[in-house]
C-alpha positions as CSV (number, residue, x, y, z in Angstrom):
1,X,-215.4,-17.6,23.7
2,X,-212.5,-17.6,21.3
3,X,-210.8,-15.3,19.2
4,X,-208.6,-15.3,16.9
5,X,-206.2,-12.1,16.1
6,X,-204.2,-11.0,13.0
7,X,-205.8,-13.8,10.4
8,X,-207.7,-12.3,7.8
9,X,-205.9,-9.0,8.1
10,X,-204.8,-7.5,5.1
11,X,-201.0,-6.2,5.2
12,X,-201.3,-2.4,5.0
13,X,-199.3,-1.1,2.2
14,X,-197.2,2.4,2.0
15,X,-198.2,5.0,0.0
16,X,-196.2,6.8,-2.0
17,X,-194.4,7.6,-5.2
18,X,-193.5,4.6,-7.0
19,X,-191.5,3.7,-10.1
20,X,-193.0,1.5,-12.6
21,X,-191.5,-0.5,-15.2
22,X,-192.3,2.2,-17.8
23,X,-188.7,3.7,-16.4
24,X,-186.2,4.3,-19.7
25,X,-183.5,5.2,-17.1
26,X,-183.4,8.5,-18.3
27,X,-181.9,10.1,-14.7
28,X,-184.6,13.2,-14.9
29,X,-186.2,12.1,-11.7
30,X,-183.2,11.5,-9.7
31,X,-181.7,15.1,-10.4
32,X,-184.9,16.4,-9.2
33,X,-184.8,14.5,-6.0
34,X,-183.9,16.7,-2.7
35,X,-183.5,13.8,-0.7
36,X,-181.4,11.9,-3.3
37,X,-183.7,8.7,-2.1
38,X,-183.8,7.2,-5.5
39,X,-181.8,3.9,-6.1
40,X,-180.5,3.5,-9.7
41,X,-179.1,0.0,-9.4
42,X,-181.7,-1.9,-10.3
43,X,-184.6,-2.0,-13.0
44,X,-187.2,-0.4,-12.4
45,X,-185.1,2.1,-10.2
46,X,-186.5,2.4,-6.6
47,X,-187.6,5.2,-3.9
48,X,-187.1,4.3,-0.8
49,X,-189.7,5.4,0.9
50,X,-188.2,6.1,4.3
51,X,-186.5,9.1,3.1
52,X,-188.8,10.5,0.5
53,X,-190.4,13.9,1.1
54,X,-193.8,12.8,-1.1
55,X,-192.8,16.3,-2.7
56,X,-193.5,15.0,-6.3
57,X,-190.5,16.3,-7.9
58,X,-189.8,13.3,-9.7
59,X,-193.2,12.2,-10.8
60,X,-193.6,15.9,-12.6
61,X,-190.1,15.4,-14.2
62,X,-190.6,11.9,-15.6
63,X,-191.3,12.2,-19.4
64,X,-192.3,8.8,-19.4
65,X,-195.3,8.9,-17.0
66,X,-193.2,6.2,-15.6
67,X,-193.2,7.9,-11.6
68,X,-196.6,7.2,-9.8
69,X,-198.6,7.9,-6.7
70,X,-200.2,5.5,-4.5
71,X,-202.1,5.7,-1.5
72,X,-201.7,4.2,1.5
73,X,-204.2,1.1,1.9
């Protein structure tokens, strides 16, 4: 017998909070950041996800609905 390994595998993504393209670029989030793991660079800003709490700071301080959370999958 044969068998094949890693085809038909879907990649596991992170979970999370995530910035959408709803963003104004307000800054609200990123004040309330502890880690300061939000990059304002480009558009839609990004958390990087490797040195986010998942405390949900910034989601609650977005006005714009424009922070969201995602499971893992």
């Amino acid at each position: 017998d044969t068998f094949i390994l890693g085809r038909g595998q879907k990649k596991e993504e992170p979970g999370g909070y995530f910035i959408t393209k709803k963003c104004r670029g307000c800054g609200l989030c990123e004040a309330k950041c502890p880690q300061k793991c939000i990059d304002t660079t480009g558009e839609p800003w990004v958390i990087h996800q490797e040195n986010c709490l998942h405390c949900g700071n910034c989601m609650e301080a977005c006005p714009y609905g424009a922070v969201e959370r995602r499971a893992a999958q």
